[in-house]
C-alpha positions as CSV (number, residue, x, y, z in Angstrom):
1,X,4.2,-13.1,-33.3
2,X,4.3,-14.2,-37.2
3,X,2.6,-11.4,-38.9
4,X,0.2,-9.0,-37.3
5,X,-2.9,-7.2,-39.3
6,X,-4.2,-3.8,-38.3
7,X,-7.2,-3.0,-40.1
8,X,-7.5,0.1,-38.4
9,X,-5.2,3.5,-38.3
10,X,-2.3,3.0,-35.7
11,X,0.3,5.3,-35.2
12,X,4.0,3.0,-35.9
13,X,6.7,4.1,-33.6
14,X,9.7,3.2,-35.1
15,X,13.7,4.2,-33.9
16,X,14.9,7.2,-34.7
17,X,11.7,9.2,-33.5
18,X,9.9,8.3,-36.3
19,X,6.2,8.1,-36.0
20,X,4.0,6.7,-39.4
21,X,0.3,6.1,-39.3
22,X,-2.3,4.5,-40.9
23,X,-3.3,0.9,-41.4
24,X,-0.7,-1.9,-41.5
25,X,0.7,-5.5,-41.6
26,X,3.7,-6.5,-39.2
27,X,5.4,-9.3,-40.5
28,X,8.1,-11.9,-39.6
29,X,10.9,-9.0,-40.9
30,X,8.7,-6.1,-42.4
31,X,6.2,-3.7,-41.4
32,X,4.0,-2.4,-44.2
33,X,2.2,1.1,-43.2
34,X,-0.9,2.0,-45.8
35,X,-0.2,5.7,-45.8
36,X,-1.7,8.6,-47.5
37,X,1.2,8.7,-49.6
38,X,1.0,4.5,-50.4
39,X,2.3,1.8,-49.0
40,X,5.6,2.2,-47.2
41,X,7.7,-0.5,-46.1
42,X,9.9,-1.0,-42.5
43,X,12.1,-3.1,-40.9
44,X,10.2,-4.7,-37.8
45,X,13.4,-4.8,-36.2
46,X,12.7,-0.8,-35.7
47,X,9.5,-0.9,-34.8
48,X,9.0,0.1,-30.8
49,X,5.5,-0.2,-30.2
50,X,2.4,0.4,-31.5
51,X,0.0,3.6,-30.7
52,X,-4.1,2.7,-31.1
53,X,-5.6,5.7,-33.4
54,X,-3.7,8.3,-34.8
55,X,-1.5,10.3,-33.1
56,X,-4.0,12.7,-31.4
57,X,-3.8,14.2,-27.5
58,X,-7.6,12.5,-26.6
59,X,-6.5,9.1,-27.7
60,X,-3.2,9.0,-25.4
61,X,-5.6,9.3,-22.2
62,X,-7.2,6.5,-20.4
63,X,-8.8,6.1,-17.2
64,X,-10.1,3.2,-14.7
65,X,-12.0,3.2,-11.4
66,X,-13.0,0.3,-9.8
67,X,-15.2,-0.4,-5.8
68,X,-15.1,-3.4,-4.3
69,X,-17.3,-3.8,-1.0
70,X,-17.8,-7.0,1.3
71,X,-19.9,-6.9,4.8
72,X,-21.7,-9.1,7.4
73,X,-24.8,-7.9,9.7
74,X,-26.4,-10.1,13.3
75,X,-24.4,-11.5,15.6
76,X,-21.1,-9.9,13.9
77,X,-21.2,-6.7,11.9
78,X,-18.2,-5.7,10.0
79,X,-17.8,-4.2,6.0
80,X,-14.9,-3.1,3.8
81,X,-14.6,-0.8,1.0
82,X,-12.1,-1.0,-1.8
83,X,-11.3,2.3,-3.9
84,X,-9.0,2.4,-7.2
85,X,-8.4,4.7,-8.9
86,X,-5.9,6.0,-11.9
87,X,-5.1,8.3,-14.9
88,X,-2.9,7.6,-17.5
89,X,-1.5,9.3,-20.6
90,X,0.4,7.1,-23.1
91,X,1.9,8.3,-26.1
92,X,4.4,7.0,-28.9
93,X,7.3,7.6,-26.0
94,X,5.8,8.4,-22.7
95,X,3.8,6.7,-20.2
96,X,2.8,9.1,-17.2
97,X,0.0,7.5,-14.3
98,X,-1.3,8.9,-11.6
99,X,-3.3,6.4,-9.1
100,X,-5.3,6.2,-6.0
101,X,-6.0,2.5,-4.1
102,X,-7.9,3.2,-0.3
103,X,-9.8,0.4,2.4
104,X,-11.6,1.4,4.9
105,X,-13.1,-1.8,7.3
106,X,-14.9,-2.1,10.6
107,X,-16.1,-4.8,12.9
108,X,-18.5,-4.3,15.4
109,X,-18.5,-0.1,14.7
110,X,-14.6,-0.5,15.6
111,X,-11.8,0.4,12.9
112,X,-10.1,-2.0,11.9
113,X,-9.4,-1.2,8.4
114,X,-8.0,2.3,7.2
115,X,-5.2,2.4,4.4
116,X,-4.3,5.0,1.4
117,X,-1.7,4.8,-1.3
118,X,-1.4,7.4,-4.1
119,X,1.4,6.9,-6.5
120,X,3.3,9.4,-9.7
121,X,5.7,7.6,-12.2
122,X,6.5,9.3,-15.8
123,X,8.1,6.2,-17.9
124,X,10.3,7.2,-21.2
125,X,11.3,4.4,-23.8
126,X,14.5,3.8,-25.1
127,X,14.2,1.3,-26.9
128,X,11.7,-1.3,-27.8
129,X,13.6,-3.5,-25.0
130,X,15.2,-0.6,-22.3
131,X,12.7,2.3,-20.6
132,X,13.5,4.8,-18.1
133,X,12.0,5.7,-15.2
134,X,13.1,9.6,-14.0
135,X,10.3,10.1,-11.6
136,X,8.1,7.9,-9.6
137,X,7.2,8.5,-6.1
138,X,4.7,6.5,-4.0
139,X,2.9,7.7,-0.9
140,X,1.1,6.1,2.2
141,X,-0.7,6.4,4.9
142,X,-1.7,3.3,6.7
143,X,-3.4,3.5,10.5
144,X,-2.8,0.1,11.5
145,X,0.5,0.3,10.4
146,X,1.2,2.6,12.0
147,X,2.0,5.0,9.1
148,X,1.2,8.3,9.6
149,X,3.1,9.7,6.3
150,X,5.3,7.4,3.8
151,X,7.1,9.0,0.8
152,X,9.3,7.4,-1.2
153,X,10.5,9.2,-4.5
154,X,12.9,7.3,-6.3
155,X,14.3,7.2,-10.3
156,X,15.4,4.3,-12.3
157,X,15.3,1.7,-15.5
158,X,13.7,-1.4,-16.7
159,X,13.7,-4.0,-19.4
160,X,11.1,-5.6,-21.3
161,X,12.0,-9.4,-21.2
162,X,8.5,-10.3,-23.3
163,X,6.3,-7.6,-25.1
164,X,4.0,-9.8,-27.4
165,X,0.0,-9.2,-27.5
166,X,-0.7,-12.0,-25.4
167,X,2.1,-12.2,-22.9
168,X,3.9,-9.1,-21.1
169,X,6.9,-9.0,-18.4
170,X,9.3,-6.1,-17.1
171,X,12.1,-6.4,-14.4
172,X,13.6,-2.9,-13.2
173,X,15.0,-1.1,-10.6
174,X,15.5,2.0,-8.9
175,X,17.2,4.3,-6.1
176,X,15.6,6.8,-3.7
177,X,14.7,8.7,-0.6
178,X,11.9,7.5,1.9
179,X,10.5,9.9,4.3
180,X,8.5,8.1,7.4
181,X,6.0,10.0,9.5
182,X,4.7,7.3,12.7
183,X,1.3,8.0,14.1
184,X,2.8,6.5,17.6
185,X,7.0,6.0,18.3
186,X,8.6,4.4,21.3
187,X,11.3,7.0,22.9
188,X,14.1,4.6,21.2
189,X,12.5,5.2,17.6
190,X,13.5,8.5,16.0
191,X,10.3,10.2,14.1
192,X,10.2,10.8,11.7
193,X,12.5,9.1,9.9
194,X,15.0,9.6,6.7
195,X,16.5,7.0,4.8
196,X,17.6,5.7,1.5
197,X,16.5,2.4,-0.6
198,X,17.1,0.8,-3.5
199,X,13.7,-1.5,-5.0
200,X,13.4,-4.3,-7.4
201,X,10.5,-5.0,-9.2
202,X,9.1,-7.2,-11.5
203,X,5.3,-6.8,-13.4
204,X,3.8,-9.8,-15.9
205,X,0.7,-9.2,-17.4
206,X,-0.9,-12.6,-19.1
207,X,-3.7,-12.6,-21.4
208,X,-5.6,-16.0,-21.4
209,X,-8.2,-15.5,-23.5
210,X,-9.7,-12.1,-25.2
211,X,-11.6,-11.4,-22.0
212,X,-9.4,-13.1,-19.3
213,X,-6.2,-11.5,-18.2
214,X,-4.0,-11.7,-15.3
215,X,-2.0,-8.9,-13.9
216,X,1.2,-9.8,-11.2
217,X,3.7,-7.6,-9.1
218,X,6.2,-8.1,-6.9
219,X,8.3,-4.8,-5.4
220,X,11.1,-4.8,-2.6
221,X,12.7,-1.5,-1.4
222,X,15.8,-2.3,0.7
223,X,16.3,0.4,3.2
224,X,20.2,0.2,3.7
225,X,20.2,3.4,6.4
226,X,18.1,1.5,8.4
227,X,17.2,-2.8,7.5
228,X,14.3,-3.4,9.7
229,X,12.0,-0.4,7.0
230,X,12.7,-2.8,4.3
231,X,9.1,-3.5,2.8
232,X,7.7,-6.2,0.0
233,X,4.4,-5.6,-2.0
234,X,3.2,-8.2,-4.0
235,X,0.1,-8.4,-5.7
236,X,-2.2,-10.9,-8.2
237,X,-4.7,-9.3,-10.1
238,X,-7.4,-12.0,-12.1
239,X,-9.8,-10.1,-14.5
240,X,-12.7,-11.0,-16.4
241,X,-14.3,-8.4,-19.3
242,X,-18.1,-8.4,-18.5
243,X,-18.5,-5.6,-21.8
244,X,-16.3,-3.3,-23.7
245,X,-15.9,-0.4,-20.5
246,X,-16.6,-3.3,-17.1
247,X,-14.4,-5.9,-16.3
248,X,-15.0,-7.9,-12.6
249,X,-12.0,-8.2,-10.8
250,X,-10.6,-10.3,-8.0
251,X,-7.1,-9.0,-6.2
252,X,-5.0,-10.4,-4.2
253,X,-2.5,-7.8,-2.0
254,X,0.8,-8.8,0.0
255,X,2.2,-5.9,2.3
256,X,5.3,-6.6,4.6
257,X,7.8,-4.6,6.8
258,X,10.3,-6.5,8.1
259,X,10.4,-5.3,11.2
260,X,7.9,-2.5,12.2
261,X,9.2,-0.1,15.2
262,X,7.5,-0.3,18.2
263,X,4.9,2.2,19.3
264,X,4.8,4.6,22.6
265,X,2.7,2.4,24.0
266,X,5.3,-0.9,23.5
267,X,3.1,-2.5,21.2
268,X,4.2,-3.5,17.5
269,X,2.4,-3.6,14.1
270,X,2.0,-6.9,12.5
271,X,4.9,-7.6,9.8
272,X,2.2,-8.9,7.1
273,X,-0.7,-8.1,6.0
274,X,-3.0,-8.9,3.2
275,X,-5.4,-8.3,1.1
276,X,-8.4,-9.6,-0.7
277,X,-10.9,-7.4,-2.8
278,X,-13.6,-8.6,-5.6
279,X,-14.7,-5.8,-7.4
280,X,-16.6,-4.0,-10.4
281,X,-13.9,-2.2,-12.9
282,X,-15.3,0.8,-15.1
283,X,-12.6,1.7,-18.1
284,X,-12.9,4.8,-20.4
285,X,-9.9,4.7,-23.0
């Protein structure tokens, strides 16, 4: 970015945990803050992000929800509903979220669709390139999985390879514990289960045009107690504003296991499965 213009009071978060507001102008090597006391003057190379609003406790909170749903009725009935939900709270050095994503499908009044994934992180920057990740924990319950309970709280640390307004990409990692709870387990399978992982992850979020933006995440978490829990998540998430608080979404979701234990009754889950939702996106903040 070349220069930057903010018409509007912004909260500057610059290094050494110092925090100016009002309206400013980023430049190629400056940042210039219109202050109640005047004008003062920054290097950008100290500038870590920028805050919308002033630095007050409403303005750190957000919140989205969006439902997708898709069904067929005659000679084959079947439906699926899509649930998301998340908080967040963002400040000049924190990013805490808290989110729900559930399906729930049937064919012909059968089950065939029933999966639920909550997950915590609380995200501390560094720097304006290096973040830390102390807490993050995801949890799961997936029938046809076989899944009963999934819990995998882990801490770690990321980079920001791009940060621009446009263009966004981070590449971390972390270490954890996973608990695993099986609905059904062969006599050879032990249940539940404890082991240890280690994930990789990478996120890029691209933004095409004011109203167009694409969202994409890839996660591995290697089990190394036990190599056949190793799972992949991958996602693609295309959205399109309709006005200022609805946005229509289409998501693409990737879940694998790499080799899902047998149930009591021999038979095995699937390794992949995946995932296609269109939905209507509702965001307040």
């Amino acid at each position: 970015v070349d220069q930057l213009h903010c018409p509007d009071v912004n909260t500057y978060v610059f290094a050494d945990k110092l925090d100016v507001v009002g309206r400013g102008v980023v430049t190629k090597d400056k940042v210039l803050v219109e202050t109640t006391a005047g004008v003062q003057t920054y290097p950008r190379i100290e500038l870590l992000s920028i805050v919308e609003g002033e630095p007050r406790e409403r303005n750190f909170w957000s919140t989205r929800m969006s439902f997708g749903f898709s069904g067929t009725a005659g000679n084959t009935n079947q439906g699926q509903l899509n649930a998301y939900w998340d908080l967040a709270r963002a400040d000049q050095r924190t990013h805490t979220e808290l989110s729900y994503d559930g399906s729930f499908g049937y064919a012909n009044s059968e089950q065939t669709v029933n999966r639920h994934l909550g997950r915590a992180s609380l995200k501390l920057f560094i720097s304006r390139r290096w973040f830390f990740v102390p807490a993050t924990a995801d949890f799961l319950n997936d029938k046809f999985q076989n899944l009963k309970f999934k819990a995998t709280p882990a801490a770690g640390a990321g980079i920001h390879i791009f940060d621009t307004k446009k263009y966004e990409w981070d590449v971390g990692g972390a270490i954890g514990y996973q608990y695993t709870e099986f609905f059904s387990a062969a006599a050879t399978v032990k249940n539940p289960q404890n082991d240890g992982f280690v994930s990789v992850y990478t996120y890029a979020e691209l933004e095409f045009y004011k109203d167009v933006e694409l969202d994409l995440e890839w996660r591995t978490s290697v089990v190394y107690t036990d190599i056949g829990l190793t799972s992949h998540f991958g996602s693609a998430k295309f959205s399109v504003e309709i006005t200022d608080i609805f946005d229509l979404e289409t998501t693409f979701n990737f879940y694998r296991t790499e080799n899902p234990p047998a149930r009591a009754d021999g038979t095995t889950p699937k390794k992949n499965d995946y995932e296609f939702i269109v939905s209507l996106a509702l965001e307040i903040g």
